[in-house]
C-alpha positions, 0 to 999 in steps of 0.5 A: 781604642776608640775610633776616634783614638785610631783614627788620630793615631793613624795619621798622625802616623802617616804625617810623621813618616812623611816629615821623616822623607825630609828629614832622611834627606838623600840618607838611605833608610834601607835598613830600618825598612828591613828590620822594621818588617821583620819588627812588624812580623815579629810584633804581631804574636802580640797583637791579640793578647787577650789580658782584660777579659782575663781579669774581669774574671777574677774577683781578688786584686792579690790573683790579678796582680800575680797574672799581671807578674806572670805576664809580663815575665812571659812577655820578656822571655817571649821578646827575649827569643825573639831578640835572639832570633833577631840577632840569627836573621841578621847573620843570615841576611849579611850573608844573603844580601852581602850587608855587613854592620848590622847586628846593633839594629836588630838587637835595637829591634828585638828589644822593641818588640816587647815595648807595647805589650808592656805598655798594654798590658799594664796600663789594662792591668791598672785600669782593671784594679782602678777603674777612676782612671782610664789608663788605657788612653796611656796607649794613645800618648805612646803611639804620640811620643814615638812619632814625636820622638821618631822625628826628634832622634832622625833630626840628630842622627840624620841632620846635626850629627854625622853618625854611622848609618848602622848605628842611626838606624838602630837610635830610630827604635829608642823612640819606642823604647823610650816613648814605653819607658816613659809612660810605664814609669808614668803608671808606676809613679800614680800607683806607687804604695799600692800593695798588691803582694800576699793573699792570693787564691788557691783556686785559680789555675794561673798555668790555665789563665796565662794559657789564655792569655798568650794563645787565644787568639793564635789565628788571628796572629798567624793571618797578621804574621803571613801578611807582613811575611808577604813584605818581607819576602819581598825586600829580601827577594827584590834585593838578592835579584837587583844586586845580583842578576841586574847589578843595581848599585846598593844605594838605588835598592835602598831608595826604591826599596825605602820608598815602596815598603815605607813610604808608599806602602804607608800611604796605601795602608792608611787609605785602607783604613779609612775604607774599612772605616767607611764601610764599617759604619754602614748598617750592622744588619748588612750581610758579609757579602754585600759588606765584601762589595760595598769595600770593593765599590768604594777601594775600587774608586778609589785606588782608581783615582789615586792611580791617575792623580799618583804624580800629583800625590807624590809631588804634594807629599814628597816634592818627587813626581819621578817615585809616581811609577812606583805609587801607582804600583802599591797602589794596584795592591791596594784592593787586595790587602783590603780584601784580604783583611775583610774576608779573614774577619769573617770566616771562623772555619780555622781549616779554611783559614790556614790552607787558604793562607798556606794556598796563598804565600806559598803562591808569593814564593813560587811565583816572585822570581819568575814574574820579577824575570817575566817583566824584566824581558818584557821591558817593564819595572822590576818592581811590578813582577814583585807587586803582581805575585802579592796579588796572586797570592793574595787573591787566591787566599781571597778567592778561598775564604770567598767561596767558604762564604758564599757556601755558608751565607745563603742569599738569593742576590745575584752577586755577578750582576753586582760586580759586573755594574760596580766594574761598569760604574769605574770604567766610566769613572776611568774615562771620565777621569781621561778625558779630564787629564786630556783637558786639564794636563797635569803639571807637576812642575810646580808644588802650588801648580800641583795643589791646584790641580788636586783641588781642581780634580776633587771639583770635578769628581764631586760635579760626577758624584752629584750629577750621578747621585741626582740621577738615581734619585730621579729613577726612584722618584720615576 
């Protein structure tokens, strides 16, 4: 897709799971969190199926129309063990989180999976043999249905009918079974009468192809598959502990669970995207390196100011100043999703690639039980134990993959003195936005109070950036 496209679709998203937060209402959305993580994790052995390239190569329609056949049959029988792993999981989180009734939404959530690489590889297949049609912005009105959809089934199940909990959690995945359904009937209704059957190539090696197809990309799969893991250990963890060692209730577990690896977790990724948009833009003869700090500069800002106005934000956004602790909390991991990202884009070593991953969730293991206890002594949230051995484990991953990239990109910057001047320029970002709390107290009392101290903020951040920007014109000039 196109930026364009994938910034549209990203908030769109982000908007629709905002409007679900009053949709839900006081209803516990624990369980589509859960299964949505596990959907997430799942999903990503899909997410870099390499299926256009395939085609380009082939000259006759008959041999690509056979590849496409085969595909999509690995595509189902793929999504049909993962539907049969999804349906084991839920046995055993029902015994480990003591959750009964959860079988349909993970049935629900295994036929999910194989909805968009259908999606995707038809409408690439389609586009290849009729290159009129551009099918592959089919994708975007998918991405749109679901939202919509999402929105329309959580307004029935949650507001107009009393439906059983289990049962409307697991009607949220018909807005991507649907939303597929649709736009592959849509697809099928423009190319009927094409007769593709017959005449097929005996030089092509289809085992070879479909080979490629499925597993060219596996990296990168494993890098996405051990990142979501990250959250999935975590609601899992987090639950066992809370339930068990500290006797929260369930309903409490589930809203603060909800709000963190949904809510919150939305919010941060959506901010990461637009610094990685930010900073893809720059010049492409900037090397890696100053392409890791020109990220870290600006996230660092960034999650700097949004952990100062976070009540502000959660007032705006979700009518609930009380859910800021847990913001400010996400918000922190922020950096390190985004480099956590950036570096594995750029490393190629495969062996680097795989011990820094393993290095890295096996320190989340490890490390979350003791941490989560560590904090709990010492008087804090829970939550912050959980939060802080995500960052181990995703800064050592980092710090792994840092160290192969300084020892194969030669360069005769001194990097320490550029971070240490970009923790210097926040520090003073920091105070400055302090002293602006101190002057102006933020009052999240009122929801029109809030919106104007969010503008009020911006104002006085932007008169900084000025003065500063002018500053530095002046030394050159100098």
């Amino acid at each position: 897709m196109r930026e364009k496209d994938i910034f549209i679709v990203k908030t769109v998203k982000l908007l629709s799971i905002i409007l679900l937060y009053y949709i839900v209402g006081t209803k516990n959305l624990f369980l589509y969190v859960l299964s949505l993580s596990l959907y997430e994790i799942l999903s990503s052995f899909f997410c870099h199926i390499s299926f256009k390239e395939r085609l380009s190569k082939l000259e006759n329609n008959c041999d690509k129309y056979k590849i496409y056949r085969f595909t999509i049959a690995g595509i189902c029988i793929i999504s049909s063990i993962f539907l049969l792993l999804g349906i084991v999981v839920s046995d055993i989180i029902s015994i480990l989180l003591n959750i009964s009734d959860i079988l349909l939404i993970f049935i629900f959530m295994g036929i999910s999976v194989a909805i968009l690489p259908l999606v995707q590889v038809t409408s690439e297949y389609y586009e290849n043999i009729n290159k009129n049609i551009k099918y592959q912005k089919l994708i975007n009105l998918y991405y749109l249905f679901d939202n919509i959809l999402l929105l329309i089934i959580s307004l029935l199940v949650f507001r107009l009918f009393n439906v059983k909990e289990s049962v409307a959690v697991s009607l949220l995945y018909l807005s991507k079974i649907i939303s597929g359904l649709l736009i592959l009937g849509f697809i099928y209704l423009i190319n009927r009468g094409r007769d593709n059957s017959g005449g097929y190539s005996k030089k092509v090696n289809y085992y070879y192809e479909l080979k490629k197809i499925f597993f060219s990309n596996n990296t990168k799969k494993i890098i996405r598959i051990v990142k979501n893991s990250y959250y999935y250990i975590s609601i899992i963890v987090l639950y066992i502990i809370l339930s068990t060692r500290y006797n929260y209730m369930a309903y409490e577990i589930g809203n603060i669970l909800s709000f963190v690896y949904f809510y919150a977790l939305s919010i941060i990724q959506y901010l990461v995207y637009i610094v990685k948009y930010i900073n893809d833009n720059l010049p492409s003869k900037i090397t890696i390196i100053n392409k890791i700090y020109s990220n870290f500069r600006i996230m660092l800002s960034l999650i700097i100011f949004f952990g100062i106005i976070s009540p502000i934000i959660c007032k705006l956004l979700f009518n609930n100043s009380d859910y800021a602790i847990y913001l400010s909390m996400v918000n922190m991991m922020a950096i390190f999703v985004l480099l956590y990202d950036i570096v594995y884009e750029n490393v190629n070593n495969k062996k680097v690639i795989y011990v820094s991953l393993i290095i890295g969730i096996i320190s989340k293991l490890v490390l979350i039980v003791p941490l989560i206890n560590s904090f709990y002594r010492m008087g804090y949230n829970l939550i912050y134990g959980d939060i802080l051995s995500t960052i181990i484990g995703m800064f050592l991953s980092i710090a792994v993959n840092y160290i192969y990239i300084v020892n194969t990109n030669v360069s005769s910057e001194k990097y320490f003195e550029k971070f240490l001047k970009i923790l210097f320029d926040n520090i003073v970002f920091c105070i400055v936005l302090v002293l602006i709390q101190f002057i102006i107290p933020m009052n999240t009392d009122n929801y029109f109070k809030a919106l104007g101290l969010l503008w009020l903020y911006l104002l006085c951040i932007y008169v900084v950036i000025k003065i500063k920007h002018i500053k530095l014109r002046g030394k050159k000039r100098g």
